[in-house]
C-alpha positions as CSV (number, residue, x, y, z in Angstrom):
1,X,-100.0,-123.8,-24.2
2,X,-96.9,-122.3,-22.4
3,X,-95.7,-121.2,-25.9
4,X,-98.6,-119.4,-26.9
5,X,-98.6,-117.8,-23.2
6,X,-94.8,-116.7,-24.2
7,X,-96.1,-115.5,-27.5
8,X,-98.0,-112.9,-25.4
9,X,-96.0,-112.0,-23.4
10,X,-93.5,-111.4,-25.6
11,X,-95.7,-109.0,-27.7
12,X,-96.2,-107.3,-24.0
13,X,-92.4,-106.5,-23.6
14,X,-92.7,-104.8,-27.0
15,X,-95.8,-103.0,-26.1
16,X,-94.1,-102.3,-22.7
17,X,-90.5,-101.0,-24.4
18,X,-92.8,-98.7,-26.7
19,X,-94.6,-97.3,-24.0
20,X,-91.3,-96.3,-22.1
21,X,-90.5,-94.9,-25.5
22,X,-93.5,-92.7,-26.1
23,X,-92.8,-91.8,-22.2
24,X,-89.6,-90.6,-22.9
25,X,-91.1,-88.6,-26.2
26,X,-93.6,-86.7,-24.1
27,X,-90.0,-85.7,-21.7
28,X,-88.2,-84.8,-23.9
29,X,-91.0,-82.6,-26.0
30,X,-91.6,-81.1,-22.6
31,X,-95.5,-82.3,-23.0
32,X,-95.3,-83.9,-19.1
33,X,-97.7,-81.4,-18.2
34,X,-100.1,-81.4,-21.6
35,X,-102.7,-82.9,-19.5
36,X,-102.7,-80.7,-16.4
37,X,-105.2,-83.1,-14.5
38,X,-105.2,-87.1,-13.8
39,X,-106.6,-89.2,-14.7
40,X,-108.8,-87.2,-16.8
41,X,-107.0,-84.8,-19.8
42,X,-108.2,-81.1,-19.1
43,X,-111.6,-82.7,-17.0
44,X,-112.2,-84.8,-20.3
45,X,-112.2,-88.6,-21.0
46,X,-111.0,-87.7,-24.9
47,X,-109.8,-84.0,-24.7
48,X,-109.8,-82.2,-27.8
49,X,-107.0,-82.3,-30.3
50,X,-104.1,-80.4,-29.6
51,X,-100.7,-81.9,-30.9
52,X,-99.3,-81.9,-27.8
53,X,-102.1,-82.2,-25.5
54,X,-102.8,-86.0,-27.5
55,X,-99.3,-87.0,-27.3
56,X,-99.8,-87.1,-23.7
57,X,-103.0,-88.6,-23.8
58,X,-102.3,-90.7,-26.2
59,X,-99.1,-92.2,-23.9
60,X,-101.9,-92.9,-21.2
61,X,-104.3,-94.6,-22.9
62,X,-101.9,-96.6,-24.0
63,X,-100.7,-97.2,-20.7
64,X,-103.6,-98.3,-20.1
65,X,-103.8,-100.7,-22.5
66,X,-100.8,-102.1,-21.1
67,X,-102.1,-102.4,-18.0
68,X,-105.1,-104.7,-19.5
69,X,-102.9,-107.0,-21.3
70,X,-100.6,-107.4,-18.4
71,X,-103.5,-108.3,-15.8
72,X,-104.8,-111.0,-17.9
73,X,-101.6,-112.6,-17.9
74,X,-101.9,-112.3,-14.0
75,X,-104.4,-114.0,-13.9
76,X,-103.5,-116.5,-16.3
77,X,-100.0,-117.3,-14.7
78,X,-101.7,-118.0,-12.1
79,X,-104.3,-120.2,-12.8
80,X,-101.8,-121.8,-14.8
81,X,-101.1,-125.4,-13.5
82,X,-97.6,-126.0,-15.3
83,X,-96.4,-122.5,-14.4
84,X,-93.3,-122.6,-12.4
85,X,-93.4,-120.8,-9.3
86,X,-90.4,-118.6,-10.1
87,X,-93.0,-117.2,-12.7
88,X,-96.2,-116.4,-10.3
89,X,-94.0,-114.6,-7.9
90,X,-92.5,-112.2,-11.1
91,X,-96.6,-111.8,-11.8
92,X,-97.0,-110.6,-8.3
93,X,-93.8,-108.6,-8.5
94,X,-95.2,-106.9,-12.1
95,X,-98.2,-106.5,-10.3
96,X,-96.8,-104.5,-7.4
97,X,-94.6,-102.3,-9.7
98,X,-97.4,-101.3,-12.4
99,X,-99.7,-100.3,-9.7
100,X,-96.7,-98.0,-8.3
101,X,-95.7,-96.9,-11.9
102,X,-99.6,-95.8,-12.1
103,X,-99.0,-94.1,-8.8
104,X,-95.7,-92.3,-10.0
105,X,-97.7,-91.3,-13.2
106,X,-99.9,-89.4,-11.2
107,X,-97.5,-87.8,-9.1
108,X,-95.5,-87.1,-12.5
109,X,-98.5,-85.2,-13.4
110,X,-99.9,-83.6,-9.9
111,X,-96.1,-82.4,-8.6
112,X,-95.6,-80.7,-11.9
113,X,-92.9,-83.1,-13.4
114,X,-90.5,-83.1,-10.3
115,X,-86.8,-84.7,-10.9
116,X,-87.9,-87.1,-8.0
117,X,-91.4,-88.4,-9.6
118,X,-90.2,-88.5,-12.9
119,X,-87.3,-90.5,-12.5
120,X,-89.7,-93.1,-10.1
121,X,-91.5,-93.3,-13.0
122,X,-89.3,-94.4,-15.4
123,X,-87.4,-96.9,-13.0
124,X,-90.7,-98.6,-12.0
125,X,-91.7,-99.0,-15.1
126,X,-88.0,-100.9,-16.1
127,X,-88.4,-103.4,-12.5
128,X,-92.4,-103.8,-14.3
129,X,-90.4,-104.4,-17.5
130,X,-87.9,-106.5,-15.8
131,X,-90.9,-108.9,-13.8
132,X,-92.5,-109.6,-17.2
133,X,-89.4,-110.3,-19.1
134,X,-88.4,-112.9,-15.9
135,X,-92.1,-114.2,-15.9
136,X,-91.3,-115.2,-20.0
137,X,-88.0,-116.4,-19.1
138,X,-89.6,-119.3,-16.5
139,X,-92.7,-119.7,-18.4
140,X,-90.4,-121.5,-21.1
141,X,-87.0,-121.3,-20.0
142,X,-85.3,-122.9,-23.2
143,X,-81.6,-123.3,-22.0
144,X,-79.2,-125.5,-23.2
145,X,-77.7,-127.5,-21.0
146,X,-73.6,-127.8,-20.8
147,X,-71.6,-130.9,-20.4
148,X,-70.3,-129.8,-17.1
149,X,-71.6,-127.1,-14.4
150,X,-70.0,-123.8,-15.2
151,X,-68.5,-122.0,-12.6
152,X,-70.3,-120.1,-9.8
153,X,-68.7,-116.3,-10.9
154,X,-70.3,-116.5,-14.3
155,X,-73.8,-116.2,-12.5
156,X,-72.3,-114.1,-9.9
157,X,-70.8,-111.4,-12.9
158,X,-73.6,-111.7,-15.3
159,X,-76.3,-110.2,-12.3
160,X,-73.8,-108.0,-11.1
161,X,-73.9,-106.3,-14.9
162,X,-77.6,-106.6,-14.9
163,X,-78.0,-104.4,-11.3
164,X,-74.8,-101.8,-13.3
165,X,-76.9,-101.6,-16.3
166,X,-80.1,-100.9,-13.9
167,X,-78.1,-98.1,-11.9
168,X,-76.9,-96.2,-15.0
169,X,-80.9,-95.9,-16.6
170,X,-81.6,-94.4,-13.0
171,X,-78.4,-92.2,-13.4
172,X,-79.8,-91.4,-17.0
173,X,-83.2,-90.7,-15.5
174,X,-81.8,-88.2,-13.3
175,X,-79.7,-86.4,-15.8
176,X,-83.1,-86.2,-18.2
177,X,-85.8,-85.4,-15.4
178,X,-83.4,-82.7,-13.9
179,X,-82.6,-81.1,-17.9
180,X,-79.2,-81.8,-17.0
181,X,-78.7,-83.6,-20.7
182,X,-77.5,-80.5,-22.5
183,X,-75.2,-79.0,-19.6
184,X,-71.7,-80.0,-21.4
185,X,-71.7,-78.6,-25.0
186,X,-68.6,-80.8,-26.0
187,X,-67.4,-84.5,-25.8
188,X,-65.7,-86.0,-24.9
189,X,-65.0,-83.0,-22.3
190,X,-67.8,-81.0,-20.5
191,X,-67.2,-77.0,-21.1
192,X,-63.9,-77.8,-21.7
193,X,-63.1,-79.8,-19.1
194,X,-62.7,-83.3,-17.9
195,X,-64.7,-82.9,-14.5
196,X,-65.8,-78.9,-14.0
197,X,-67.6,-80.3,-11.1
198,X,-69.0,-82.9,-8.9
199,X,-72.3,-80.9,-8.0
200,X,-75.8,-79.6,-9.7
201,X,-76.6,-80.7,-13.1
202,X,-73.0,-81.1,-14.6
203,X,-72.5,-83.3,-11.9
204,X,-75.2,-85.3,-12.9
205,X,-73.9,-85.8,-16.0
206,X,-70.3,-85.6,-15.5
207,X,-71.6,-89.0,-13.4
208,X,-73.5,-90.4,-15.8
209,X,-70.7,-90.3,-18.4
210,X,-67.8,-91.5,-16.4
211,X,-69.8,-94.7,-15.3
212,X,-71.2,-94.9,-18.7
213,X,-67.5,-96.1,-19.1
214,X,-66.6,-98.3,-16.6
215,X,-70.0,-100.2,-17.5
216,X,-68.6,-100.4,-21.3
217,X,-65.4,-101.1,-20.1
218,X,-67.1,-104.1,-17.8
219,X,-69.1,-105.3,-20.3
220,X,-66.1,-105.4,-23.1
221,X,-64.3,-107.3,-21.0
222,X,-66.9,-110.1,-19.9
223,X,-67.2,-110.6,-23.6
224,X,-63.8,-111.1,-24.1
225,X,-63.6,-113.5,-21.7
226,X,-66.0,-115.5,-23.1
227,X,-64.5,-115.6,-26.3
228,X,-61.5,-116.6,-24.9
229,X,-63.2,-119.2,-23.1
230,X,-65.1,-120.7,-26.1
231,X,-63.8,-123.9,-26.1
232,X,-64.8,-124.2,-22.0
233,X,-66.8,-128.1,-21.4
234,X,-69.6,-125.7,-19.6
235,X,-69.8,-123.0,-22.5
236,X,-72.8,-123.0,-24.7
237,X,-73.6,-121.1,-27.8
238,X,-76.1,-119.1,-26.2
239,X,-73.9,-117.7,-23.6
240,X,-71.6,-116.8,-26.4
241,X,-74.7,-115.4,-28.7
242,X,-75.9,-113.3,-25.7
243,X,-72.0,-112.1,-25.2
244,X,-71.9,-110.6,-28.8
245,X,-75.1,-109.2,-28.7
246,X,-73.6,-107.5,-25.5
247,X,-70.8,-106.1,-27.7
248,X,-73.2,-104.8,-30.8
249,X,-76.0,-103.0,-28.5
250,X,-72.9,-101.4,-26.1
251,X,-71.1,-100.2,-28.8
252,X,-74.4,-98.8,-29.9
253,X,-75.3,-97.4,-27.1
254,X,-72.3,-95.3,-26.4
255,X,-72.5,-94.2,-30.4
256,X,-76.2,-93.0,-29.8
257,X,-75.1,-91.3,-26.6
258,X,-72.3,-89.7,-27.9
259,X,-74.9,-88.4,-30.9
260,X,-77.3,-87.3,-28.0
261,X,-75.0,-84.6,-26.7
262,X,-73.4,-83.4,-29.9
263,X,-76.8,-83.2,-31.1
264,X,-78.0,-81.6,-27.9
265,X,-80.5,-84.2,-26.9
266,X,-82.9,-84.6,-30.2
267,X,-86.2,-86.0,-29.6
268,X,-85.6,-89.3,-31.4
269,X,-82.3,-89.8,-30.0
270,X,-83.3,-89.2,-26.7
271,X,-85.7,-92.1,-27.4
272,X,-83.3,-94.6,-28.9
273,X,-80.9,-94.0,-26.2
274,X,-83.5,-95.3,-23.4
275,X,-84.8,-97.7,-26.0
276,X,-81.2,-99.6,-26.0
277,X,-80.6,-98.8,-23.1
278,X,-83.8,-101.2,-21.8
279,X,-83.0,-103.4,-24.5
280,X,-79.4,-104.0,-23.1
281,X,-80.7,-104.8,-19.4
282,X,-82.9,-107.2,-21.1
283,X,-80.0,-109.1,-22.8
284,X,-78.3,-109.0,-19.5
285,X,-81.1,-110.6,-17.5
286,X,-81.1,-113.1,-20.2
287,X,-77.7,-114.0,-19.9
288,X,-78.0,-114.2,-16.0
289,X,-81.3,-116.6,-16.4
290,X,-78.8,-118.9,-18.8
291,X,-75.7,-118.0,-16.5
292,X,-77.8,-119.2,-13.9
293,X,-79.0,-122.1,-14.9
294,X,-75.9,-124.0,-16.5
295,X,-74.1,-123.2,-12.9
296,X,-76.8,-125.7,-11.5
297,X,-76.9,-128.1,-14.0
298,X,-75.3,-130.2,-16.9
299,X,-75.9,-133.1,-19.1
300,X,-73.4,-135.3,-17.6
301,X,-73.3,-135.8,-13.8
302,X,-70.3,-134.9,-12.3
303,X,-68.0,-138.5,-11.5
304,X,-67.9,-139.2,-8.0
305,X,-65.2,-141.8,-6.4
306,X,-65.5,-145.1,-6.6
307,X,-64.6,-147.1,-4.0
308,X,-63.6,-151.3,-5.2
309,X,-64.6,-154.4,-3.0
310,X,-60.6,-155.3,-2.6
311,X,-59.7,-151.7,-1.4
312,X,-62.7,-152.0,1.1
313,X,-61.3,-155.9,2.3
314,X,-57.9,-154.4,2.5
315,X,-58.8,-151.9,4.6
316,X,-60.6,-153.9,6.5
317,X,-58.1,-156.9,7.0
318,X,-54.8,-154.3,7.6
């Protein structure tokens, strides 16, 4: 049962990953205010067709179809005898962010596309992301188990990328919901420039670029380290699977990123930016989940010190 339970949610993390997508579609078309009511589209359940106008619509209905899928596996996880309780709490965490990602929706909508609601939005819909993908992860965990506990830091590192990777989508959210994308019309400079300034939108994204490379620089290095650990007792070939896919979907990232701005932030790039981007923190998660796990336990327990009958009578007797 559990593995039909992870079937569906897995099909929700792709539903969930499109919908972000199509979200970031209608920002970068500038279609955020298409619909210039909520929750109905010009005072119409099904407004009439407009290009535009359904794009937008189209993203909320299927929002809301999201929202269906996700509450019956709410309800399911926890009704759910066998599920762990690591998994009910991340319902009850999904829960809490989708009804604030509705919320930040409406605000998106009624505040006329402010920096501060849009960016909300797209953060609470990565933590809603983020619940549901650690809901799947207990559900059936499916870890392998090392011959020896790993060390502590490898936990402690592989979080600490996940909460980076987390901080630079909300650093990308700003630079997108405050049109601050297009500011630097070169690369790897910005007008010219390594840092014209600190402040207003070339700040933004002066910011976003400069941690854009300490978190590739971070990650590169982790990877390394793996590698160069492969032959570790506590390694295990997912660790060192979820490494190189760390390596392929950075190196990505920073290609499509680098594309965005020569390109001056195209529609489908835009997309496939956030759409790796998510995709990354979800590799990242796993890896702490695995991380995680072989730190606490291994196959063979740990030898402890013996202690022989004639060293006890010798003690005793001395």
């Amino acid at each position: 049962m559990n593995r039909k339970f992870s079937l569906v949610l897995t099909v929700l993390l792709v539903m969930i990953v499109t919908l972000m997508a199509l979200g970031a579609g209608v920002r970068t078309m500038n279609a955020g205010l298409s619909c210039p009511d909520w929750p109905l589209c010009f005072g119409k359940i099904i407004p009439d067709f407009h290009p535009a106008v359904w794009f937008e619509f189209v993203h909320r209905a299927y929002a809301g179809l999201v929202a269906l899928l996700f509450a019956g596996c709410f309800f399911y996880v926890l009704r759910l005898k066998s599920a762990p309780r690591a998994a009910r709490i991340a319902a009850v965490a999904g829960l809490v962010f989708l009804v604030a990602q509705i919320v930040a929706g409406a605000l998106t909508v009624l505040w006329l596309v402010k920096w501060a609601a849009v960016t909300s939005h797209l953060l609470l819909a990565t933590l809603f992301f983020c619940s549901v993908l650690w809901m799947k992860f207990n559900v059936r965990p499916a870890v392998e188990e090392p011959a020896v506990k790993a060390p502590r830091v490898l936990s402690f590192v592989t979080g600490l990328l996940s909460v980076l990777i987390f901080g630079q989508i909300a650093l990308g959210g700003i630079v997108a919901s405050t049109y601050a994308g297009s500011v630097c019309v070169d690369w790897p400079l910005c007008n010219g420039q390594w840092v014209p300034t600190w402040q207003g939108a070339i700040g933004h994204q002066v910011t976003h670029r400069f941690f854009a490379y300490f978190l590739s620089i971070a990650i590169l290095v982790y990877a390394v380290v793996i590698q160069v650990k492969s032959r570790a007792p506590w390694m295990t070939s997912q660790i060192l699977r979820l490494s190189r896919w760390n390596v392929a979907l950075v190196s990505a990232q920073v290609g499509v990123g680098i594309a965005n701005l020569i390109l001056f932030i195209p529609p489908s790039v835009t997309v496939l930016h956030q759409s790796v981007a998510i995709v990354l923190l979800a590799v990242n998660l796993r890896s702490y989940f695995v991380t995680r796990a072989v730190v606490r336990t291994a196959r063979v327990a740990e030898p402890r010190p013996t202690i022989h009958v004639n060293q006890v009578v010798g003690g005793v007797s001395g």
